[in-house]
N, C-alpha and C positions, 0 to 999 in steps of 0.2 A: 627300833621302836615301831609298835604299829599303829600306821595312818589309815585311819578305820574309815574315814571316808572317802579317800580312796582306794582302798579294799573292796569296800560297797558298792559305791562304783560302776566299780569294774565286772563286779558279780552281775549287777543289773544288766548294766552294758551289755555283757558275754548271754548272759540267760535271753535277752532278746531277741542275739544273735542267732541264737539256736534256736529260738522258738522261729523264726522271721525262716532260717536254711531249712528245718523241718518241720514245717508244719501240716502237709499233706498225712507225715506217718505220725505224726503226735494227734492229730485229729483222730486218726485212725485208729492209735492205741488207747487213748481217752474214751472214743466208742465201746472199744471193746470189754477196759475196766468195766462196765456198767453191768455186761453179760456176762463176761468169762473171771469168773474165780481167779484164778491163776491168775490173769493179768491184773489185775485187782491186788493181789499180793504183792507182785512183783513193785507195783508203784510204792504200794505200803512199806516193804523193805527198802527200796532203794531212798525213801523220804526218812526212814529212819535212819540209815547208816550215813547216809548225809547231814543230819540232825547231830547224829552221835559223832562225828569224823570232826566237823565245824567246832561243836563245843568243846573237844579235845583239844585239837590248835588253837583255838583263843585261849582256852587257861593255860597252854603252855607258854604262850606268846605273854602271860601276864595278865590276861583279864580276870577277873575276880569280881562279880556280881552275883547276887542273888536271884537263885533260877538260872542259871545261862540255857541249860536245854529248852527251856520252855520261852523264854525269851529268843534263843534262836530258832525252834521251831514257827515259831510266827513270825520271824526275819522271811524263811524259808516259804511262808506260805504268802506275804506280802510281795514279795519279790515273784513271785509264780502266779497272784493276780492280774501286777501289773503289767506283765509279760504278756500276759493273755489280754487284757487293754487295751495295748500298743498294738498286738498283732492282730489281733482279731477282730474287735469290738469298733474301733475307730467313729467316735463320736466327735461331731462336727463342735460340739457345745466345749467339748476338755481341750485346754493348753497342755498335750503332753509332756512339751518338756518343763511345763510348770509341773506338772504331775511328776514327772521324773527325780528333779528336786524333792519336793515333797517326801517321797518316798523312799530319797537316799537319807534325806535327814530323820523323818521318823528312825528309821531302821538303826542308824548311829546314834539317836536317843536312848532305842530301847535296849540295844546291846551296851549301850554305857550307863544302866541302871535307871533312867529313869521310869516315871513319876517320881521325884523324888518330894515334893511340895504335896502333902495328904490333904484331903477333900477340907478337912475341918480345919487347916489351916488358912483357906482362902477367905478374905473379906466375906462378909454377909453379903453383898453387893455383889460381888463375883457371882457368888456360890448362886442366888438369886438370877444371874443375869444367865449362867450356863444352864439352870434348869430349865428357864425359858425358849432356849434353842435346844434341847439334847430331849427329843419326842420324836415317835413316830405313829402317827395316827393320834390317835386323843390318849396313847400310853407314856406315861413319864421314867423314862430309866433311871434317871437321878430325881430326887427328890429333896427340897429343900428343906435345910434345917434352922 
C-alpha cells in the first residue's frame, strides 16, 4: 500500500537536498530561463514529464481522485517553493520545520482529494469568520454569503 506521507516526505527531503548540493547551477539555470528560450523549455518539459510520470504511478499505485495532474501539478510547484524557502530565502521570522510539516500535509491533503467540505456547507459563522481573514489589501477573495 501507499504511505503518502511518507512518500511526501521524502520527495521534500530529497528536492531540498538538491536544491541545498546545486544550487550555484540551479541559480544559474533559473537566470538563464528568463533569457534563453530553450532553457525555458527545457524546465517547461521537464516540469511536465514529471507532472505526467508522478500522476501515472499514483493511479497505478491505486489512487483515484479527481484532477490528479492538476492536483499533482501544484504538489509539484509547492514542493519547489518551499525548496527555494529553505535554501534560499532563510527568514529569521519562519519555524521551517514547522513549515516543512505544513507542507508535507497540505500536499497529502491535496493528492488525497481534498477540499472535500464546500464553502456553502460551513456554518455562517465560519464562512463569516474566514472572510474576515482571507483579504489582501482592502480586496476580498471570498466573500460572504
Amino acid at each position: 500500500p501507499l504511505d503518502l506521507p511518507k512518500l511526501v516526505t521524502a520527495v521534500v527531503d530529497k528536492t531540498i537536498e538538491m536544491h541545498t548540493t546545486h544550487a550555484q547551477l540551479h541559480n544559474t539555470l533559473h537566470s538563464l530561463a528568463s533569457s534563453d528560450e530553450a532553457v525555458d523549455r527545457q524546465f517547461l518539459g521537464l516540469e511536465e514529464r514529471i507532472t505526467k510520470d508522478l500522476t501515472m504511478q499514483l493511479a497505478e499505485l491505486g489512487l483515484s481522485v479527481d484532477h490528479l495532474p492538476e492536483r499533482i501539478h501544484l504538489a509539484i510547484n509547492l514542493v519547489q517553493s518551499f525548496a527555494h524557502e529553505y535554501v534560499f530565502d532563510n527568514h529569521d521570522y519562519i519555524d521551517y520545520n514547522a513549515m516543512h510539516e505544513i507542507v508535507c500535509k497540505t500536499i497529502c491533503g491535496l493528492i488525497e482529494g481534498w477540499p472535500t467540505t464546500s464553502w456553502q456547507s460551513l456554518r455562517p459563522r465560519a464562512r463569516k469568520y474566514m472572510c474576515a481573514h482571507v483579504h489582501i489589501g482592502s480586496y476580498s477573495y471570498v466573500q460572504s454569503t
